[in-house]
Backbone as ProteinMPNN parsed JSONL, in Angstrom:
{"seq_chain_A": "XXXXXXXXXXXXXXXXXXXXXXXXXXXXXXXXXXXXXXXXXXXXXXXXXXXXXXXXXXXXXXXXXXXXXXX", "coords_chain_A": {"N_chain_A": [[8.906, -20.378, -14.527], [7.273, -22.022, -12.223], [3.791, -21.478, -10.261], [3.201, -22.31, -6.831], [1.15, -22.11, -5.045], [-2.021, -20.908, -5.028], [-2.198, -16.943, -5.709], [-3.789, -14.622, -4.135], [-4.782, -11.376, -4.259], [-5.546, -8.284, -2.106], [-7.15, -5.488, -1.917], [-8.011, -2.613, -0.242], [-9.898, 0.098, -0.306], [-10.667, 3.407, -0.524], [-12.142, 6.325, -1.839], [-10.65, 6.07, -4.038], [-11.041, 5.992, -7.261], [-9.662, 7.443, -9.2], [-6.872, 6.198, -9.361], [-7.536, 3.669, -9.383], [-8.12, 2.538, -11.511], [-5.675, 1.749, -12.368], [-4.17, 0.549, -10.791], [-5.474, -1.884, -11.059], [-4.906, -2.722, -13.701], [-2.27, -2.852, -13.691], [-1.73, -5.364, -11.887], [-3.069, -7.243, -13.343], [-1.051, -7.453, -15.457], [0.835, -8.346, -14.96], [3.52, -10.602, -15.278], [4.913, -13.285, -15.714], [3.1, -14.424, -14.017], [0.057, -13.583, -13.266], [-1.941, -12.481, -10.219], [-4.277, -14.665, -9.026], [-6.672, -14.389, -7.773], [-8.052, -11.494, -7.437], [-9.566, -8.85, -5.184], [-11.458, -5.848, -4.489], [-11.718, -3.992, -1.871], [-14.615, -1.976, -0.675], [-14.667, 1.166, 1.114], [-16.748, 2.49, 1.441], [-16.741, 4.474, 0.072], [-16.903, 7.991, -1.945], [-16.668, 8.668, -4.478], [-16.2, 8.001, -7.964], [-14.831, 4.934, -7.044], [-16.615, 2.656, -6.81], [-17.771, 1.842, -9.161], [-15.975, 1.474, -10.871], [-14.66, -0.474, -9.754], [-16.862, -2.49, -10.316], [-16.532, -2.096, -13.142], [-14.136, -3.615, -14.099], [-14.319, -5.816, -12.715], [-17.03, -6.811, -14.113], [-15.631, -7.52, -16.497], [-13.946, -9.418, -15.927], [-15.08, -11.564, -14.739], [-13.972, -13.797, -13.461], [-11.637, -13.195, -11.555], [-12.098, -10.674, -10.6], [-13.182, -9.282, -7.618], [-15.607, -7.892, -5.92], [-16.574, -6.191, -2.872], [-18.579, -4.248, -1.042], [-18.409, -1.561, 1.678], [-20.844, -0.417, 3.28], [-20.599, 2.458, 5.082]], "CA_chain_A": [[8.747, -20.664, -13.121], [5.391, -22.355, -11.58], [3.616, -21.028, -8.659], [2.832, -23.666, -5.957], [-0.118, -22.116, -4.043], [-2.736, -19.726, -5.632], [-1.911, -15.356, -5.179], [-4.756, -13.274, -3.988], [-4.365, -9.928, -3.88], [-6.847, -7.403, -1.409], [-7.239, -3.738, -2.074], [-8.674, -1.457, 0.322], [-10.228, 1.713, -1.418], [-11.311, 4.511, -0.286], [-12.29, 7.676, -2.739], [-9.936, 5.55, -5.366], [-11.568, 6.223, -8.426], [-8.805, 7.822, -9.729], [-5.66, 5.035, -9.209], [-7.766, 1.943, -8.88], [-7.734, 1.309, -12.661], [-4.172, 1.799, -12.994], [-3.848, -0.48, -9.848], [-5.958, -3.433, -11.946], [-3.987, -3.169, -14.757], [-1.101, -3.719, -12.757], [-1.767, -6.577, -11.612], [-3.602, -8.109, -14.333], [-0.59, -7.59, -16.356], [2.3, -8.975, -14.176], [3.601, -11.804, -16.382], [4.348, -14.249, -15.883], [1.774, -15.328, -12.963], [-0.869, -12.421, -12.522], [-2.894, -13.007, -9.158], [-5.081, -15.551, -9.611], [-7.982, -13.376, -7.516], [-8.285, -9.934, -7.081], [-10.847, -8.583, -4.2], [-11.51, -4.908, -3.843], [-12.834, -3.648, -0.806], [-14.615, -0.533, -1.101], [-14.957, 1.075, 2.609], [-17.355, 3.814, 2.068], [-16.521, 5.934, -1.237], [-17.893, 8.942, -2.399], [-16.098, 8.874, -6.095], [-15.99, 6.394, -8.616], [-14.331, 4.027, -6.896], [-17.154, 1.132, -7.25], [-17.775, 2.102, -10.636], [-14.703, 1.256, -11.519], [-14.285, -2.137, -9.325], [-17.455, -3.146, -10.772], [-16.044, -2.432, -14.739], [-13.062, -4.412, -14.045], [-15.246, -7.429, -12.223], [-16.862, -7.08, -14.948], [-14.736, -7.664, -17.909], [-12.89, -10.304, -15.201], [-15.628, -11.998, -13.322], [-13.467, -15.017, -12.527], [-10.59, -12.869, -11.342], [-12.11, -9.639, -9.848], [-14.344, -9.566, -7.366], [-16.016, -6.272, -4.977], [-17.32, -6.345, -1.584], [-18.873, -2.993, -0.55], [-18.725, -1.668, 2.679], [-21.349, 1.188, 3.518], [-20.895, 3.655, 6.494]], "C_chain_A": [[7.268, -20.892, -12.839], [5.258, -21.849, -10.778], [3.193, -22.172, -8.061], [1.934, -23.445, -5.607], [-1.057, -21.039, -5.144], [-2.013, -18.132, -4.81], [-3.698, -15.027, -5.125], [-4.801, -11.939, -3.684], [-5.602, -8.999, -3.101], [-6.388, -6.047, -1.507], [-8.351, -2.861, -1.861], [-8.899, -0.445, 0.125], [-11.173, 2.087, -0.63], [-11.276, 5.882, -1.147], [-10.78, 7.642, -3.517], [-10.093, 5.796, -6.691], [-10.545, 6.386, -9.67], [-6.864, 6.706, -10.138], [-6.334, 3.782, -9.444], [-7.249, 1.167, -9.941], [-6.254, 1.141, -13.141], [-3.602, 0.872, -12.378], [-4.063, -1.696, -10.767], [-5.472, -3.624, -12.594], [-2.963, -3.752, -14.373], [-0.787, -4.356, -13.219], [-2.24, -7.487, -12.253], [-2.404, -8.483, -15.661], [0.676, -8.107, -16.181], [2.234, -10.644, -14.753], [4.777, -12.167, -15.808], [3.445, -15.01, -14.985], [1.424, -14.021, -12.247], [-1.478, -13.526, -11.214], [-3.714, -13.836, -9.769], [-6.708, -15.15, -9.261], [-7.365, -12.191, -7.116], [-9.683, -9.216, -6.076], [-10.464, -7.044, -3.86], [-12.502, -4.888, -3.194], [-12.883, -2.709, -0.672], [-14.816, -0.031, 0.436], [-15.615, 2.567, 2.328], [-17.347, 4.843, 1.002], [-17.316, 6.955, -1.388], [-17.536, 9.285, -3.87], [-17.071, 7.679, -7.182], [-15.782, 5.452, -8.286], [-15.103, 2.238, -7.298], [-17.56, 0.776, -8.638], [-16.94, 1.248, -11.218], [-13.866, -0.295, -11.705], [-15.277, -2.575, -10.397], [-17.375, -3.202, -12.424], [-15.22, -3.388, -14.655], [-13.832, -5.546, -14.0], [-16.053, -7.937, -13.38], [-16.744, -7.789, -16.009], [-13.756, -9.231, -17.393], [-13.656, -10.923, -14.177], [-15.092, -12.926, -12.554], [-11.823, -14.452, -11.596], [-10.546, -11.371, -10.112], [-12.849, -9.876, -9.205], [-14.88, -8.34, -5.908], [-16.776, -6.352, -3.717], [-17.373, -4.59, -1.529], [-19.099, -2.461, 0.824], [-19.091, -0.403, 3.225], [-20.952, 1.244, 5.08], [-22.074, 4.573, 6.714]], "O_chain_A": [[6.321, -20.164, -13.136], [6.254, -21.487, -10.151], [2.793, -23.083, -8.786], [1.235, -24.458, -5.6], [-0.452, -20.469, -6.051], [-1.479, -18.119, -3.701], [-4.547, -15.222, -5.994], [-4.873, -11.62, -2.497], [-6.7, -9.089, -3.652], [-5.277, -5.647, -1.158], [-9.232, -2.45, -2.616], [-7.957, 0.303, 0.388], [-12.147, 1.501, -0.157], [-10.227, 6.52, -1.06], [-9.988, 8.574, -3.651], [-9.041, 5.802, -7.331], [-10.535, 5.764, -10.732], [-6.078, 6.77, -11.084], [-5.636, 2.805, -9.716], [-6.579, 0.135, -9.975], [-5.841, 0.506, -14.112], [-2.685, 0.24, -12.902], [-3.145, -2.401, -11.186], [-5.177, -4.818, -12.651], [-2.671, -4.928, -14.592], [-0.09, -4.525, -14.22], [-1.969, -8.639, -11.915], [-2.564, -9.332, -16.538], [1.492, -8.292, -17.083], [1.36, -11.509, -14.698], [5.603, -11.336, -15.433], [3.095, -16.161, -15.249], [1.943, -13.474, -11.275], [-1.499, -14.756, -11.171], [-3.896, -13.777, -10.985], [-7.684, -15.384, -9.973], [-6.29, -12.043, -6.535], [-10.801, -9.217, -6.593], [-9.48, -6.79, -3.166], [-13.636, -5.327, -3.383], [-11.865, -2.038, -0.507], [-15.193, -0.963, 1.146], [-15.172, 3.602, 2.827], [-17.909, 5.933, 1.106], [-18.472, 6.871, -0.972], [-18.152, 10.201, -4.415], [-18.067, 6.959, -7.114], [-16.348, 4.576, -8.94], [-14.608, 1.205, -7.75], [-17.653, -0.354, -9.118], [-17.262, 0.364, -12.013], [-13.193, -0.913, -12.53], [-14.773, -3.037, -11.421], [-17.966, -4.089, -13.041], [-15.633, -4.341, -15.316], [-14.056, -6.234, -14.996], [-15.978, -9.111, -13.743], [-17.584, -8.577, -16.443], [-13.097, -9.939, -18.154], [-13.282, -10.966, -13.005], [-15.38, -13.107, -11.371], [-11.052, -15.274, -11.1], [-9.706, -11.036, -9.277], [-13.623, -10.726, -9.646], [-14.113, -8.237, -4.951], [-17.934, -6.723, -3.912], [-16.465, -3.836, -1.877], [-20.13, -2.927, 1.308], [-18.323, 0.492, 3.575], [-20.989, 0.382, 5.957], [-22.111, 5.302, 7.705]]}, "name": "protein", "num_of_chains": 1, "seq": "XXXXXXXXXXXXXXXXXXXXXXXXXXXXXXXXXXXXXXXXXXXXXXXXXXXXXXXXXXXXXXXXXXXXXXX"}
C-alpha cells in the first residue's frame, strides 16, 4: 500500500525522558510507512527529555527534529 500525502507526527513532552525513546522507536519502526517527520516539542523539562530528542535527531536528522520551549 502507498501513502498519498506525507505523515508527520508531533510529540509534546514534558519530564519524558523516560518513554520518549520507546515512543521513537515506535514510530520509526511502523512498517510499512514510518512517519516521514517526527517533531518533538519539549515544553519545559527538567529530566532527560531533550537529551534524548536530541540522540534520536541525531542518529535521524532528516526524520527527527526538536523545538525547545523554555519557561
Amino acid at each position: 500500500m502507498s501513502r498519498i500525502a506525507p505523515v508527520a507526527v508531533v510529540i509534546p513532552a514534558f519530564n519524558a525522558a523516560v518513554t520518549l525513546g520507546d515512543t521513537l522507536r515506535a514510530l520509526l519502526d511502523q512498517a510499512p510507512n514510518p512517519p516521514d517527520r517526527i517533531l518533538v516539542v519539549d515544553d519545559g523539562s527538567c529530566d532527560g527529555t531533550c537529551a534524548v530528542a536530541e540522540g534520536f535527531a541525531s542518529r535521524f536528522p532528516d526524520r527527527i527534529g526538536l523545538i525547545r520551549r523554555h519557561v
